[in-house]
N, C-alpha and C positions, 0 to 999 in steps of 0.2 A: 260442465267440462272440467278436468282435473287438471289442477297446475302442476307446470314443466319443474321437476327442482333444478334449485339455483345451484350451478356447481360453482363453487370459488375458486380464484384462482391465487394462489399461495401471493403475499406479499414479497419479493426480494428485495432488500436494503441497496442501494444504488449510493455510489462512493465516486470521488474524483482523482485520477493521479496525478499529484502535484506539479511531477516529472512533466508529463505531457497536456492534463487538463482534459484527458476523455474521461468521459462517465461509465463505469463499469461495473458487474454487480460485487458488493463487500468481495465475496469470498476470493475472487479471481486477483484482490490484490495483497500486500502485503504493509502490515499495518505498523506503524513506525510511534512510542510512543514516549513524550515527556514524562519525567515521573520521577519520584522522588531517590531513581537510585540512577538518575542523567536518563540522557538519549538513549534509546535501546529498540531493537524489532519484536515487535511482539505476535508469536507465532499463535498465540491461542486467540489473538483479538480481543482480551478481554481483562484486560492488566490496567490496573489505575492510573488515569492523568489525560494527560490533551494528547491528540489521535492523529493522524496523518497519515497516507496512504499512495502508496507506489507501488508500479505492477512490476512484477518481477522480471523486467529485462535492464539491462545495466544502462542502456541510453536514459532512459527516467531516471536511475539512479543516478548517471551524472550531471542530469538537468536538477533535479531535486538537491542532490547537493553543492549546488553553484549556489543557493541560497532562499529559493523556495519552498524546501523542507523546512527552512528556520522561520521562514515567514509563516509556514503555516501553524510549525508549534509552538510559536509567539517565545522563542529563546535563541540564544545565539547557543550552537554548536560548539562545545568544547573539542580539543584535540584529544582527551582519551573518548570520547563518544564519536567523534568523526572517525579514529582509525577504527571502532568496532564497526561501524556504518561501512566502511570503504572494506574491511575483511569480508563482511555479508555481502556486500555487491562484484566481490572478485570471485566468490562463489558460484554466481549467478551464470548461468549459461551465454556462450557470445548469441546473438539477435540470428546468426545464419542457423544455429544447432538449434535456436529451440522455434525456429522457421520450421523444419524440417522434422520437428518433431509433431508439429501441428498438424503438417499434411501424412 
């Protein structure tokens, strides 16, 4: 009798948002990263230094920068890194429009 092939099933990278603490996969969130030129968002995922991860709705954004975000990238947030942080999150769609985009 001939064996069934084994189909595989892709691994996806599974990530937390700080903001809220669900588990989500990488791509869906957006990756916030320490590094030697401060706090920055790092859009490619793939920029050097310690990682942190919020999903793109502004309420994580302002759970994460209540001080969560600092806790997870083991630094304290300067004022020129917090207002770039707080321009990218004003960016950010309000929770009803990207509601409403989902459905």
């Amino acid at each position: 009798m001939a064996k069934k092939p084994v189909t595989r099933v892709k691994h996806v990278p599974q990530r937390t948002c700080v903001g809220c603490r669900t588990v989500q996969p990488k791509r869906q969130l957006v990756r916030i990263v320490r590094g030697s030129q401060g706090v920055q968002v790092d859009p490619t995922g793939k920029l050097a230094g310690r990682g942190a991860y919020l999903h793109d709705q502004r309420h994580c954004w302002e759970n994460g920068l209540k001080g969560a975000l600092a806790h997870a990238l083991k630094t304290e947030i300067g004022a020129d890194d917090r207002a770039r942080l707080m321009e990218f999150m004003n960016s950010l769609p309000q929770e009803a429009e990207a509601h409403e985009k989902a459905m």
